[in-house]
N, C-alpha and C positions, 0 to 999 in steps of 0.2 A: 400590644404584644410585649411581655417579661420576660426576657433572656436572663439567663443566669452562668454562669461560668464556673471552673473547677474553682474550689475555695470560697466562692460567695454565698455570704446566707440564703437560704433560701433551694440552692443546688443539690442536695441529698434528698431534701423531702420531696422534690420532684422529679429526682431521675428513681428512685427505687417504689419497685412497686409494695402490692400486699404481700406476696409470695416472696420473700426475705432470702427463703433457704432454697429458692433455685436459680441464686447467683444474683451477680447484679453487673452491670456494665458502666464504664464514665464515662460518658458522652463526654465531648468538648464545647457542645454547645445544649443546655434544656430551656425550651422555648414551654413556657403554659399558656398554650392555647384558651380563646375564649370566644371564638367565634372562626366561621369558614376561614376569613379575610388573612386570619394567624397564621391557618395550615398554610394557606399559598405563602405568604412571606416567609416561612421557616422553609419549604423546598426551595425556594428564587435565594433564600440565604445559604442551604447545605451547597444548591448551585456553582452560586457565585465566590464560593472559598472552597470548592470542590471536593466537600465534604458529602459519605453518605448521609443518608436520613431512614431513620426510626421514627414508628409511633408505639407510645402507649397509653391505654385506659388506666385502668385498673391494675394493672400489674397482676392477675391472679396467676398468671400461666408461667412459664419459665423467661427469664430475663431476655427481655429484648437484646439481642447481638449489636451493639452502637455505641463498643469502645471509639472514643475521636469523633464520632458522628455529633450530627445534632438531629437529638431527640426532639420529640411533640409530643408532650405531653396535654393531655383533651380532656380530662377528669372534670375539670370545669365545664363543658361542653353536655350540658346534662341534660339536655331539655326533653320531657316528652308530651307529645299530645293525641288524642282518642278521637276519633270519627267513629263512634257508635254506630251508624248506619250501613257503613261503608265497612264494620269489620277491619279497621288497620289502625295503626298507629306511625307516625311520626314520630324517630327516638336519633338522638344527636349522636354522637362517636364516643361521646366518655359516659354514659347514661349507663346503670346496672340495672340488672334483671329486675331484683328490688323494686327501683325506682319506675319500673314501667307497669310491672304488677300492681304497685299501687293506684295507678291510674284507670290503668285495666277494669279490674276486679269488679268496683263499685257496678260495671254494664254487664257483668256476666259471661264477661271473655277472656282470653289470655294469648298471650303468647307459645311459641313454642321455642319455652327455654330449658335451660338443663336443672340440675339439680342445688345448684348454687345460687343464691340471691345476690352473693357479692362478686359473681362475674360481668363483667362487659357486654353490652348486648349484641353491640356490633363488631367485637371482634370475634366472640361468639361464633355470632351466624356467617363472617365471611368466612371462617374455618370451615363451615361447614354442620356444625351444628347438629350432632345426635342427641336426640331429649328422649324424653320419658315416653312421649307418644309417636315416637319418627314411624313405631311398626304402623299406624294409623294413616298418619300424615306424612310420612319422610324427616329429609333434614330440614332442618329451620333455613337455610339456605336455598330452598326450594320457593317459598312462600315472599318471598323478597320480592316487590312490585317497583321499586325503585330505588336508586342510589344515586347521593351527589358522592364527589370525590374529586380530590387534588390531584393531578399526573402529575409527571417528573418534568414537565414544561411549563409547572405552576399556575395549569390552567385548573379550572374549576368548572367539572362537565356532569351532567345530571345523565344517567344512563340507564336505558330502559332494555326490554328486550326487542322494542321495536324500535329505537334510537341510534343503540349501537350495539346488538347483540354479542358480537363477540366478547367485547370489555364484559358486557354483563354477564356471559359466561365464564368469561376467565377471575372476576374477583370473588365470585359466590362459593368461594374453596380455597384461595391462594391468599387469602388477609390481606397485607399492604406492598405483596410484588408487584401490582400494578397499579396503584394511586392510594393515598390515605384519604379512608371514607370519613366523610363528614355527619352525616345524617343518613338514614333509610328509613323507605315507608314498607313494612309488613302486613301478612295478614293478622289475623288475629281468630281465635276459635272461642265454641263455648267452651267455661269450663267444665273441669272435670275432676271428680274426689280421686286422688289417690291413698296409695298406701305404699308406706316405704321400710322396708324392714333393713336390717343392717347385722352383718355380725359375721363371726367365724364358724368353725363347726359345721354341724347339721346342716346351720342357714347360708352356707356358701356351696352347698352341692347343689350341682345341677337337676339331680331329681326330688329335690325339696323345694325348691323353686319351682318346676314343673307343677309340682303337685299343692303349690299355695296358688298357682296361678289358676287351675281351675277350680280351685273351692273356692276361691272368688265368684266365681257365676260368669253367666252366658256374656263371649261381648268384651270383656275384659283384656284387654294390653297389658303385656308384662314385659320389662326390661330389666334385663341382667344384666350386670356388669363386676367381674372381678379382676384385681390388680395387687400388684405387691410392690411397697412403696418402699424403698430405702431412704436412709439417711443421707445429707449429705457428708462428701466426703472429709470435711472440716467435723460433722460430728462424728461420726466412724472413730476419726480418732479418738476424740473425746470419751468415747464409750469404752475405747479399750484401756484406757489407764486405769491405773489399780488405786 
C-alpha cells in the first residue's frame, strides 16, 4: 500500500480525477490501492487517526467531498473476468466500462452500462445505474449477483441477497455510505446494435425523438436524455472578460 501526503510527488496525480472541472478536494491522506487487503488498511488508517474516508475510480463524476480525509484511490484495481456460460462477469472497483467491454464483447455479451467507456463500473452501477437499455432491463443495479466490500470496521464481507440482504439492498443505490466495494459479479446480456444520435434543435425535441424511435422498427428501445451543462464557476469568470 502507497500513501502519499499533501506536497509529495506522486499526491495530485492521485487524488484528482478525469473530471478536472468538477472540483477537486485535498485529502490528507491518498492511499493507491492495489488489491482488497489496501482498502481494509486505508479504513483501520482513516480509523485509527480518525479521519473520514473517500473512494475514487475514475474520477469521471463530481469530486469526491474528502478535504482532510483519506482518500482510496482503486484505479489500479482493474481487473476483469467473463464466465461465458454463466452470462456474468467479475469486475474490480477501479475497472472502466472500457475495460470490461472488451472482455465482453469477443462472447457476444455486454454489460449494462451507460454511455461512457471511461466511466467506473462499479461506481457506476452502486449509483444506481440507468443505461441505454434500463426500459428493457432496469438499472444496472438490479442485475448485481454479488459484492465483496470494506465496512467502516475494516472488515471485508461478500454480500449477497441471501447473505445479507439488507446491506445488499442498501449499497445497490447509495455508492460508498455503506462500505467501499471491491469487486462485483453482474450479469451480462446479449448484445445489442445501437444508435446514438446527438445534437440541438430538431434533435432534442421530444417529438423527433418519438418519431426516430419508431422508424427504427418493431421492438426497439429508445432513451432520451437532456440536460444543460454550465461552466464552472472559475470559468464563468473567465468568459466574462473582455
Amino acid at each position: 500500500m502507497t500513501i502519499f501526503r499533501r506536497g509529495e510527488p506522486g499526491y495530485d496525480e492521485n487524488r484528482l480525477g478525469l473530471n478536472r472541472a468538477a472540483g477537486e478536494s485535498r485529502p490528507a491522506r491518498v492511499v493507491a490501492a492495489t488489491g482488497e487487503h489496501d482498502v481494509a488498511a486505508a479504513v483501520r488508517l482513516g480509523a485509527e487517526q480518525g479521519l473520514p474516508v473517500g473512494v475514487m475510480a475514475t474520477g469521471h463524476g463530481p469530486a469526491v467531498p474528502a478535504d482532510g480525509a483519506v482518500l482510496v484511490n482503486t484505479r489500479r484495481m482493474d481487473g476483469v473476468s467473463v464466465d461465458p456460460a454463466a452470462e456474468t462477469a467479475w469486475v474490480q472497483a477501479g475497472a472502466r466500462w472500457e475495460q470490461v467491454l472488451e472482455r465482453t464483447t469477443p462472447h457476444g455479451l455486454a454489460p449494462l452500462n451507460g454511455s461512457s467507456p471511461d466511466v467506473g463500473a462499479v461506481g457506476y452501477t452502486t449509483g444506481g445505474g440507468a443505461g441505454l437499455l434500463g426500459r428493457r432491463y432496469g438499472f444496472a443495479a438490479d442485475h448485481v449477483r454479488r459484492l465483496r466490500l470494506v465496512t467502516a470496521d475494516g472488515r471485508l464481507r461478500e454480500v449477497t441477497a441471501e447473505s445479507e440482504p439488507d446491506l445488499f439492498w442498501a449499497v445497490r443505490g447509495a455508492k460508498d455510505n455503506f462500505g467501499l466495494v471491491v469487486d462485483m459479479e453482474i450479469d451480462l446480456f446479449p448484445i445489442y446494435r445501437l444508435q446514438r444520435r446527438r445534437g440541438g434543435g430538431r434533435a432534442a425535441r421530444p417529438a423527433a425523438a418519438r418519431a426516430g424511435a419508431r422508424a427504427a422498427g418493431h421492438g426497439t428501445q429508445a432513451a432520451v436524455r437532456a440536460g444543460r451543462l454550465d461552466p464552472p464557476r472559475s470559468s464563468r469568470r473567465a468568459l466574462c472578460r473582455p
